[in-house]
C-alpha positions as CSV (number, residue, x, y, z in Angstrom):
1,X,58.2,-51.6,-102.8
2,X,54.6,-53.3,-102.8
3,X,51.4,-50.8,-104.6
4,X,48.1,-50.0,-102.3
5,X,44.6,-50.1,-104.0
6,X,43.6,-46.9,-102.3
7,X,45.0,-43.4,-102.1
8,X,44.9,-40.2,-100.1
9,X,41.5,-39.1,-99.9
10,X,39.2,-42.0,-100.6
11,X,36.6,-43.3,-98.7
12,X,36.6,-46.8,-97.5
13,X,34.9,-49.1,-95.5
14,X,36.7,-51.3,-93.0
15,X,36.3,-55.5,-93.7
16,X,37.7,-56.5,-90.0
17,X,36.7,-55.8,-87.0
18,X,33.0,-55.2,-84.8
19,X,32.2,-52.1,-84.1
20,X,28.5,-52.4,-82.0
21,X,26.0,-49.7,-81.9
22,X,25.5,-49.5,-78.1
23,X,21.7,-49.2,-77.8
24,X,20.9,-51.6,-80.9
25,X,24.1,-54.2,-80.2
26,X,24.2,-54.2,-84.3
27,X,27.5,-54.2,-85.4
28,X,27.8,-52.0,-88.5
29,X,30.6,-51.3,-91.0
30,X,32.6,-48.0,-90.2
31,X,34.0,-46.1,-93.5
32,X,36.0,-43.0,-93.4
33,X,38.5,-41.2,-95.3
34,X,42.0,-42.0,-95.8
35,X,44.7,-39.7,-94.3
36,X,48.3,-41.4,-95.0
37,X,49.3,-44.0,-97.0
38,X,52.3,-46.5,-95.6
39,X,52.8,-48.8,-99.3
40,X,55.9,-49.9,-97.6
41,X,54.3,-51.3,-94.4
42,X,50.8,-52.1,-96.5
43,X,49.2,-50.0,-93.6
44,X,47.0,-47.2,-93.9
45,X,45.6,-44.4,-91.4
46,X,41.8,-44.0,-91.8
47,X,40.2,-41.3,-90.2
48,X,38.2,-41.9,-87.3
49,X,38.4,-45.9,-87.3
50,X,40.7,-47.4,-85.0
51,X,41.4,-44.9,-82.5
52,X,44.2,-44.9,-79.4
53,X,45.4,-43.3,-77.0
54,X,48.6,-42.1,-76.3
55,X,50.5,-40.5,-73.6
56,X,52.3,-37.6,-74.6
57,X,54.8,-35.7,-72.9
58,X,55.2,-32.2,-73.1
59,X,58.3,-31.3,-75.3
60,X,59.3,-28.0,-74.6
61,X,58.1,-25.1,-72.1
62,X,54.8,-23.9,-72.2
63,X,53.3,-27.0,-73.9
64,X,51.0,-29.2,-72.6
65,X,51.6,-32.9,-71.9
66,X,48.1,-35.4,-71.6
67,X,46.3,-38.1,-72.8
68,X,45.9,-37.8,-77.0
69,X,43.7,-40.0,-78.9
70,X,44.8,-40.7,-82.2
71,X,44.6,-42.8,-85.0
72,X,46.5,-46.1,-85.8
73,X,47.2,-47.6,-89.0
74,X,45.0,-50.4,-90.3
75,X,46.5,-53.3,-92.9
76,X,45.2,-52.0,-96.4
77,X,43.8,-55.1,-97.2
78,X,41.5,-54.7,-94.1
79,X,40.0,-51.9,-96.2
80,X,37.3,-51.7,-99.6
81,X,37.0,-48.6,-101.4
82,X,33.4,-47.5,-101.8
83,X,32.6,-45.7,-105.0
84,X,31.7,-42.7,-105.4
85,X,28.6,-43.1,-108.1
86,X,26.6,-46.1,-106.6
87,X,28.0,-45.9,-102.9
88,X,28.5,-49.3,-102.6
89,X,31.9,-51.0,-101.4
90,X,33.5,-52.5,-104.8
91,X,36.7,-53.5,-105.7
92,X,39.6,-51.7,-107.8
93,X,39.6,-52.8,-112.0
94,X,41.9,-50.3,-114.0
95,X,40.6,-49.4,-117.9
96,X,43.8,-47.0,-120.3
97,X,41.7,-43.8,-121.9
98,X,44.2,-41.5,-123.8
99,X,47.3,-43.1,-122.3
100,X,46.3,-42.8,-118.7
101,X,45.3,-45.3,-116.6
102,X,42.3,-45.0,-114.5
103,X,40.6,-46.4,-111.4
104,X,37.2,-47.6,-112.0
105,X,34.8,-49.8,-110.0
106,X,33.9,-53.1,-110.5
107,X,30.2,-52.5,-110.2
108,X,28.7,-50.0,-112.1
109,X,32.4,-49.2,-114.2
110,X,32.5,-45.5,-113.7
111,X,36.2,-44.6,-113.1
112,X,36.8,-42.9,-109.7
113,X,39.5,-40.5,-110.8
């Protein structure tokens, strides 16, 4: 089983990718949150970035069948956690207080958790 640098719940900003504003043609970094973490895969499912869509079928009476649009995972190494304090994407370093080991950014060193 392989580890993630990222958990449920943080913000990151996608590496990969071109996502264009389409009045400016800039292309700009999209972040979101995390929603599900795959370590076995080494995907994760961000929300908002990298949307499909699906065809669903309706399963049982009375529900409604259509066109979904949904999230697909992402490789996590497509992804850079952005820290909380200085809002800048960073990577992870890892610092032992009181027997616990903590998350803290590369950049300014505050720990995330």
């Amino acid at each position: 089983m392989s580890k993630v640098h990222v958990k449920t719940g943080d913000t990151v900003v996608l590496l990969t990718g071109r996502y264009e504003d389409k009045y400016t043609g800039k292309g700009d970094r999209k972040t979101g949150k995390i929603v599900e973490v795959s370590p076995k895969e080494g995907k994760v499912i961000v929300e908002g970035i990298n949307m499909i869509t699906k065809h669903v079928k309706p399963v049982r009476m009375g529900e409604k069948g259509g066109i979904v649009r949904t999230e697909a995972p992402v490789y996590a190494c497509k992804v850079q956690l952005v820290c909380p304090k200085c809002g800048k994407p960073t990577r992870v370093g890892h610092v032992f207080e009181d027997g616990k080991k903590l998350r803290v950014c590369k950049k300014c060193g505050k720990a995330f958790d």
